[in-house]
N, C-alpha and C positions, 0 to 999 in steps of 0.2 A: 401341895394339896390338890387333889382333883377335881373334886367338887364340895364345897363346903356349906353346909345347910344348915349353920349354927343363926341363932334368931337373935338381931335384936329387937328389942320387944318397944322401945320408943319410935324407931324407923316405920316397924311395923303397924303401930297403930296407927302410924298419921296416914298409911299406904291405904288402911283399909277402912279409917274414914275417907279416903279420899276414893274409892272405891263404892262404898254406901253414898254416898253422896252424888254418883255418875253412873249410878243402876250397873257399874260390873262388875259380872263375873265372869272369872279365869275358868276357862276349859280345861280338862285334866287333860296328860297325853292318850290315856286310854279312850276319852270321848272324841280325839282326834284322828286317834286310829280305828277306831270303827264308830261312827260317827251314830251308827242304830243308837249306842247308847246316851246320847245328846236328848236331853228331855224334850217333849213335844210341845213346851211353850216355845222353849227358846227357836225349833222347827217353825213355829207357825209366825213368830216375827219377824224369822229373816224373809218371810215372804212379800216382805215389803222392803228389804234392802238393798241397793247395788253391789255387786261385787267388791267394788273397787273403794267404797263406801266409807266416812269414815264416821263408821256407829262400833262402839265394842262388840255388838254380837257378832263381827266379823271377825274376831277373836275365835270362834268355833270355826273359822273355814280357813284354817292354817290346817287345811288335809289335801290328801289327793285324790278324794272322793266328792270332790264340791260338780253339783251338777255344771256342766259347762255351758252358763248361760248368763248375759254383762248381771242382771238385776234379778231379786227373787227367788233363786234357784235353790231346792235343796241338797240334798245328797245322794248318793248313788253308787256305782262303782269304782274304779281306779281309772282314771285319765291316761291312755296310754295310746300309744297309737306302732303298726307292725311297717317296717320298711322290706318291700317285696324285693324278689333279686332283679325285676325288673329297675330299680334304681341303683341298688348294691353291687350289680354282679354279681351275689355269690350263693351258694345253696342254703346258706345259713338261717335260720329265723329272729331275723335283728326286731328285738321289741324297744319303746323305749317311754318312760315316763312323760309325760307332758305336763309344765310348769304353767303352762298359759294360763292356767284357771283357778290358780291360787288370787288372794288378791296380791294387788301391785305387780300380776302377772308375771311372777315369777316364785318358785316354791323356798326365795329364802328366806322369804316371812313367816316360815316355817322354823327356818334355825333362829332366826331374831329370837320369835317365840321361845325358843327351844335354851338360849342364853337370856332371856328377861325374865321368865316367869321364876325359876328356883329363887333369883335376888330381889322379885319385888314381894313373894311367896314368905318371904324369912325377914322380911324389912331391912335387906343391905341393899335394896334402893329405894330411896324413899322421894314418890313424884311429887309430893308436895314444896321439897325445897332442892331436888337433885334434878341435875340435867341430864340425860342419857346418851354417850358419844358412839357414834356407830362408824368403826375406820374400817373401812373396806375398798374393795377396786370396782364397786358398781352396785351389781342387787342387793348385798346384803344391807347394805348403808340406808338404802330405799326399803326395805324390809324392815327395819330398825325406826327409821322415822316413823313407820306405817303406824306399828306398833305401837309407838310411843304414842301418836296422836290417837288412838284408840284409847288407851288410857288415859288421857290427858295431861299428859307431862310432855317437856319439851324436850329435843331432839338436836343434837348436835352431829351432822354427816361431812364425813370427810371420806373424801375421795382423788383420785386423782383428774389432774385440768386437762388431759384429754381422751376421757373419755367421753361418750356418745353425748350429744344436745340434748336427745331426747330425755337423760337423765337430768343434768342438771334444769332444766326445766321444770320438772318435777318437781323434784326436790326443791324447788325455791318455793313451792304452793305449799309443802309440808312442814318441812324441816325448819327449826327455830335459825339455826345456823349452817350454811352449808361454806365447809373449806375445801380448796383446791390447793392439793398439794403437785409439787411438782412433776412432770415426769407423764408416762404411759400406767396402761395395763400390768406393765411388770413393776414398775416403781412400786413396791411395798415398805422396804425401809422406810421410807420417806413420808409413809403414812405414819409410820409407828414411831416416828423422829415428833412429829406433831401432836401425838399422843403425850408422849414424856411431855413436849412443852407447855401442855395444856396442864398435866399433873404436877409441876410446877410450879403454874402461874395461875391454878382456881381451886377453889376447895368448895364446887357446889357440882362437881361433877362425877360421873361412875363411866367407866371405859368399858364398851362389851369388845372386845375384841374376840372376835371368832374363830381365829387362827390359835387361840389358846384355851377359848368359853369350852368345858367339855358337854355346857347343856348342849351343844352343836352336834357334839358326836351321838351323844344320847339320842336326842329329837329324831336324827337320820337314819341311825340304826334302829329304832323303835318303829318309825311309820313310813320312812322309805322303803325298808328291807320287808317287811310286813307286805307291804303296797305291791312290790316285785312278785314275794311268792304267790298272794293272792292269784296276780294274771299267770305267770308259770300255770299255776292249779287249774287254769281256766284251758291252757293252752296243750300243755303237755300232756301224751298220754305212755302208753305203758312203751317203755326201750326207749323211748326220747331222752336227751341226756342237758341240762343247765350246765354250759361250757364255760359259760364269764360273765362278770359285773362292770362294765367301763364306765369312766367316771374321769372328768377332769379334776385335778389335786386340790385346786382353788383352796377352801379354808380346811381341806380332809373333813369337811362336813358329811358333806351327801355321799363319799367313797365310803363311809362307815359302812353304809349298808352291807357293803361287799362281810363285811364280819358277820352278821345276820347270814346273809346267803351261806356263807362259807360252811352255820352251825348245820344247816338244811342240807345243804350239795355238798359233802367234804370234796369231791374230786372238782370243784367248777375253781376259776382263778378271780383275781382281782387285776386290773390294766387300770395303771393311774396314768392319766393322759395329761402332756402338758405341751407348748408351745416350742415347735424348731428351734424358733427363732430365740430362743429362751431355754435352752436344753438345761437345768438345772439339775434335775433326775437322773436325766440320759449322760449328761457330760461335765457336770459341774460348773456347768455355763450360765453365760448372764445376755443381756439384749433389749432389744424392745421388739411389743409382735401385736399382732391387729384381733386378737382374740381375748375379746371383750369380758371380762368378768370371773376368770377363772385364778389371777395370779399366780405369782413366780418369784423367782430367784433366793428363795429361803424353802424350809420344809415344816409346815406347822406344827406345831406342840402335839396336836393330839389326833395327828395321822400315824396310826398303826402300821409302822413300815413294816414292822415282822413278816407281817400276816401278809402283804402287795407281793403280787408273781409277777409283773407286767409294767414296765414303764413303755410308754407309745408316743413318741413327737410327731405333732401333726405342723406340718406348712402354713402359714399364714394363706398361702394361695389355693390350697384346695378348699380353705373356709369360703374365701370372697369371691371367687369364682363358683362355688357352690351355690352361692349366696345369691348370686344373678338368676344363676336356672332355677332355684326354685319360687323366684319370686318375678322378674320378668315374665309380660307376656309371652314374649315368643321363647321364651325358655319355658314355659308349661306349656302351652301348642308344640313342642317338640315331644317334652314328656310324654304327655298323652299317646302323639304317636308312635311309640313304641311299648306301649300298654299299659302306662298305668293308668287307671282307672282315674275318674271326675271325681270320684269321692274324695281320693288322698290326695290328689292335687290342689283339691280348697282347703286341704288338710295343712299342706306344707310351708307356708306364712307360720306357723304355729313352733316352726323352726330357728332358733335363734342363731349367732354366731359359734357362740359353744357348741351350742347342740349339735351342730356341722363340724365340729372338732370329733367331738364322743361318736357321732355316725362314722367320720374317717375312722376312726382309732381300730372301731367295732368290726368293719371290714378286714383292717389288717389283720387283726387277732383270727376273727372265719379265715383267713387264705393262710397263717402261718402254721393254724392248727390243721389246715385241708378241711373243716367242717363241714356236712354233710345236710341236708334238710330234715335229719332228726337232732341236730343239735340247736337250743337255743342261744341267746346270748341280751343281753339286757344292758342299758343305757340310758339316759338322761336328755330332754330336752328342755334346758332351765328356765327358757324365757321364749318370749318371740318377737315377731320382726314388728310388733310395735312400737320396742323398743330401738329400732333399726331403720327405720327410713330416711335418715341423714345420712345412712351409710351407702345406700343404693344409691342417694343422687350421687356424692361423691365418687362413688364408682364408675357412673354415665359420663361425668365431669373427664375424671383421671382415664377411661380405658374408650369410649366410643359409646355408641347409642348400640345395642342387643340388638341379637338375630338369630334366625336358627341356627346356621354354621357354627357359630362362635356358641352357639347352646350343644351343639351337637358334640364339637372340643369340649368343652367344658366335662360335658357328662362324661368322654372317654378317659381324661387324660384326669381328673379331680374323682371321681368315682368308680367310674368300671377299672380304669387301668391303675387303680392303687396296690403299690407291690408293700413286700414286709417288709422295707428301708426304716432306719430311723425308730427304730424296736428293740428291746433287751426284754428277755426273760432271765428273770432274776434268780440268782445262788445266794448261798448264805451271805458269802461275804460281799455281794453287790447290796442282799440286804440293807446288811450292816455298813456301806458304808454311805448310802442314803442318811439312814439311821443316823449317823455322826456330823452331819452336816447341819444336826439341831443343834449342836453343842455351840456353834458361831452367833445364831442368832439369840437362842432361847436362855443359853447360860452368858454369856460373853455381854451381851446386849442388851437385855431384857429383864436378867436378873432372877432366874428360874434355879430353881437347886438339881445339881449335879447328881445328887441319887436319886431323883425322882426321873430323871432322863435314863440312868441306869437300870432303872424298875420298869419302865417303856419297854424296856428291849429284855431283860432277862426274867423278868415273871409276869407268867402268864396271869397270875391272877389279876393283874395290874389290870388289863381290862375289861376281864367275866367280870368282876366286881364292881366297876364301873357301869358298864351294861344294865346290873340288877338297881343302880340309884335312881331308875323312873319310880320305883313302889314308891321311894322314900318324899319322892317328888309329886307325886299326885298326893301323899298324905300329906302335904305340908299345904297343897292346893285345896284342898277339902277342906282342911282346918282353915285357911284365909276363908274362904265363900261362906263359912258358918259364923265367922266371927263378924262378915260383912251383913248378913243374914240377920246377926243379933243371937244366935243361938248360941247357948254355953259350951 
């Protein structure tokens, strides 16, 4: 089943007393994706809220139109910022979204939303007696707490033990429970081995897992893809050509977009970007790799492989060495001097470890297609280096104290000089055998049925009809806020 929006009606009422009871209300996805239509009360009290804030009107700023400002801010345009070929090398016009200004700064408190609202919307989760578990390799898990603590139910995050401090940190101020499963960034099973035991051994819990939630696919392909054409509209003019969508694979969340774009641009591609060191895509490979929050070594339920033209493995070393120049001093005193401008250099902290993956990936795609400065291309930066400042001591620790030289390397040999190694442009049958690499996890392991994976791949309507279950999803959200409201 793909998305299921059948009601129970016991679940449901205790949701939405417990909703009247905590002043909230759920934001449809429509007032997410253009935020104009957000009523002007709910406008005039975030102007007394933090960002990061944990009041439900932060509930409305699961968009990429959140002014970009920590406290108060309202709405505005699409957060996005343009990478000049003075960083790039290439003639290409690399744009890329900016997650920094969501809260919990990072935009997958966006999918949280995007996987919580249909089940707490229909009462199959009910916060008054269910815990909500958020298994993930990083932001999602912290996107899912966020959420939960907005609506005041508790939050179960599992994640893997080594990822970033700055996370678990966090998440110990949020999260009712937070587990550490074994392993890296690519450790996934082992997330989802913890799930089963929990399903198991509790009977007060609901599992969002993202890697299967299709409100994920929905939510990205609705206001991320939207978000894209917007800036394209802003940017593009007439002979200009939308070349590609890049995106790391992570939960095939935010890659949805690339299906939105695709309906817009039939000629533009999709490049799902994943880790060397983790070639999973690329090679059928497994590993561990230093790139933070995007996951591996399986292929999610409800990534659209049909429709992916592009798999792109990026080096753990063009991240972390990227990673220094944009954020050491004397690797932005380098920058500058070879032109980029003060403004995008205060800009560049705004940059996460993925986001340094999706920029490689984006590069590769401009130099394999030859792209020209009328072609664009579009990207993701999920998070920033807030979440990253254990990472840079660690690097000063492991590699020497930064300078220009080793800023000046860095920029040649991780940026300017990236060739189109470690790249497939995809055939049918590379498709397809992506594609088949769900059958291990999703049917084998998981317990997913065999002709709904079949249906994945061989009809299309599998996911235009999927696409169109936002209406059925903001009318089931309408009806919750009227019945919180007291209205018949």
């Amino acid at each position: 089943m793909k998305l299921d929006l059948q009601v129970d009606a016991q679940r449901l009422a205790n949701a939405v007393s417990r909703a009247r009871e905590q002043n909230i209300i759920i934001p449809t996805f429509a007032e997410q994706k253009d935020p104009g239509k957000v009523p002007d009360d709910i406008k005039n009290r975030l102007k007394d809220v933090g960002l990061w804030e944990i009041n439900p009107l932060n509930l409305y700023r699961a968009t990429w139109k959140n002014e970009p400002v920590a406290k108060g801010g309202g709405f505005g345009g699409v957060n996005y910022m343009e990478i000049p070929p003075e960083i790039s090398g290439v003639k290409a016009r690399i744009f890329a979204l900016v997650g920094k200004w969501f809260p919990t700064g990072a935009h997958k408190v966006g999918a949280a939303f995007g996987c919580l609202a249909p089940r707490l919307v229909t009462g199959q989760f009910d916060p008054t007696s269910q815990k909500a578990v958020w298994p993930s390799t990083g932001n999602y898990c912290r996107g899912g707490a966020y959420t939960s603590a907005l609506l005041d139910c508790e939050a179960i995050a599992i994640l893997p033990q080594e990822m970033s401090r700055e996370r678990f940190e966090w998440l110990s101020k949020i999260a009712g429970e937070v587990i550490a499963t074994p392993g890296c960034e690519s450790n996934v099973k082992e997330i989802y081995d913890k799930c089963w035991e929990l399903r198991r051994t509790r009977d007060d819990i609901v599992i969002f897992n993202q890697f299967e939630e299709f409100g994920n696919y929905i939510w990205h392909y609705t206001m991320t893809g939207s978000a894209i054409e917007e800036v394209l509209g802003q940017h593009m003019s007439a002979g200009d050509n939308f070349a590609g969508w890049i995106s790391s694979t992570g939960s095939a969340g935010t890659i949805a977009a690339g299906d939105y774009l695709k309906e817009r641009f039939p000629r533009s591609k999709i490049a799902a970007v994943e880790a060397l060191q983790c070639p999973t895509l690329l090679m059928n490979g497994y590993g561990g790799h230093r790139i933070e929050g995007i996951g591996d070594k399986h292929v999610p339920w409800i990534h659209n492989v049909r429709n992916t033209d592009f798999v792109i493995a990026i080096d753990d070393g063009h991240c972390m060495n990227s990673l220094r120049l944009f954020n050491e001093p004397d690797g932005q005193e380098y920058l500058s001097s070879v032109g980029v401008s003060d403004e995008l250099i205060a800009l560049l902290p705004q940059v996460g470890i993925s986001g340094l993956s999706n920029l490689v990936a984006a590069i590769k795609l401009a130099k394999y297609h030859e792209l020209t400065e009328k072609d664009f291309l579009f990207t993701v930066f999920t998070d920033s280096m807030e979440l990253y400042g254990s990472r840079i001591e660690e690097l000063r620790e492991e590699l020497g104290d930064y300078n220009r030289e080793t800023a000046m390397k860095d920029h040649h040999r991780h940026l300017l000089g990236i060739s189109t190694d470690n790249m497939q442009e995809l055939s049918y049958q590379d498709r397809k055998r992506v594609h088949n690499l769900k059958y291990f996890t999703w049917i084998e392991q998981q317990g997913r049925e065999l002709d709904e994976l079949n249906a994945q791949w061989y009809e299309e309507s599998y996911w235009t009809e999927l696409r169109q279950e936002v209406h059925a999803i903001d009318s089931r959200i309408n009806d919750f806020n009227a019945q919180v409201a007291g209205a018949s």
